[in-house]
C-alpha positions as CSV (number, residue, x, y, z in Angstrom):
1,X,0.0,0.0,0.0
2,X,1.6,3.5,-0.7
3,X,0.2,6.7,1.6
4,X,-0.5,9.6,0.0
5,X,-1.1,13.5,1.5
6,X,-3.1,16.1,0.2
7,X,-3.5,19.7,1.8
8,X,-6.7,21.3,0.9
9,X,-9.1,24.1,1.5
10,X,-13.0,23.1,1.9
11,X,-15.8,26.2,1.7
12,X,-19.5,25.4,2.0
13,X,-22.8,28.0,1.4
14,X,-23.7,30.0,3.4
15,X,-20.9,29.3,6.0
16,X,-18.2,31.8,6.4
17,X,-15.6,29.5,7.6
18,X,-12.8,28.1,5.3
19,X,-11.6,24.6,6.4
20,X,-7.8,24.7,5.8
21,X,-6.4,21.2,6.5
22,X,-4.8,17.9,5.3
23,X,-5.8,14.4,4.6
24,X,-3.7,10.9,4.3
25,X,-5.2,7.9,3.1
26,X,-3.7,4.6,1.2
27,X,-4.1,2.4,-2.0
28,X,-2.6,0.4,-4.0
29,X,-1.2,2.6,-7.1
30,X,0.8,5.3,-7.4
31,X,-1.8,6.9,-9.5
32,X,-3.6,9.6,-7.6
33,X,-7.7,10.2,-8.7
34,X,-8.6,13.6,-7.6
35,X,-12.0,13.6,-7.8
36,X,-11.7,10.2,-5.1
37,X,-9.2,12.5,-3.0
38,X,-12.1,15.3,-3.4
39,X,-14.8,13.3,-2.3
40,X,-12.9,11.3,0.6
41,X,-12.7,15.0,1.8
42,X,-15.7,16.1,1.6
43,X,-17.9,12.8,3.1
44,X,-15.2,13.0,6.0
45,X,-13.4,15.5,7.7
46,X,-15.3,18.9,5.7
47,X,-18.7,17.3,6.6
48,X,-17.7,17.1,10.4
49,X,-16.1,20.3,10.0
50,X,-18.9,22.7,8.6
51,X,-21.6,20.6,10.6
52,X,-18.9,21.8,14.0
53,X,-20.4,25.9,12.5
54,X,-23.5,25.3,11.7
55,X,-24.8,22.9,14.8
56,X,-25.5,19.3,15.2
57,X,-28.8,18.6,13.6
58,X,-27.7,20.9,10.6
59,X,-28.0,18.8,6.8
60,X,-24.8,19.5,5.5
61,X,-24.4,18.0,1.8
62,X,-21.6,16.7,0.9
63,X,-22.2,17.7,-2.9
64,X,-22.9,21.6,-1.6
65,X,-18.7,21.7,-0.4
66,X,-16.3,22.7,-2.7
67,X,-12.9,21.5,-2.5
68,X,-9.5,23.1,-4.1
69,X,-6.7,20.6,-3.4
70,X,-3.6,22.4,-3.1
71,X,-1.1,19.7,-3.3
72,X,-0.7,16.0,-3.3
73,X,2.8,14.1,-2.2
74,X,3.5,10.6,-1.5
75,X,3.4,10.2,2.6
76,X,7.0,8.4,4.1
């Protein structure tokens, strides 16, 4: 398995916080998808994230936060 890192920013409607972070995950290749990378983001950590602002019980959509992925780099 190789590890990968990405550093991102996450913005959602309505919410004005930025989410500024990073994100390791594994797999098998050395060929990175960014739209997987993308979406791991935004059904993990940027859900939990923007849910922290906007309360509990709020619906935050997953398709609703935009992701810029700043940079990608094999993790050692």
């Amino acid at each position: 398995m190789k590890k990968f890192i990405a550093i991102f920013e996450a913005a959602y409607p309505e919410i004005e916080a930025t989410q500024y972070s990073c994100i390791t995950w594994e797999q098998e290749d050395d060929a990175v998808d960014n739209n997987y990378v993308s979406d791991l983001i935004k059904n993990t950590t940027a859900r939990h994230f923007f849910r922290a602002y906007a309360g509990a019980n709020a619906n935050i959509e997953a398709d609703n936060i935009t992701v810029s992925i700043g940079k990608i780099e094999p993790l050692n």
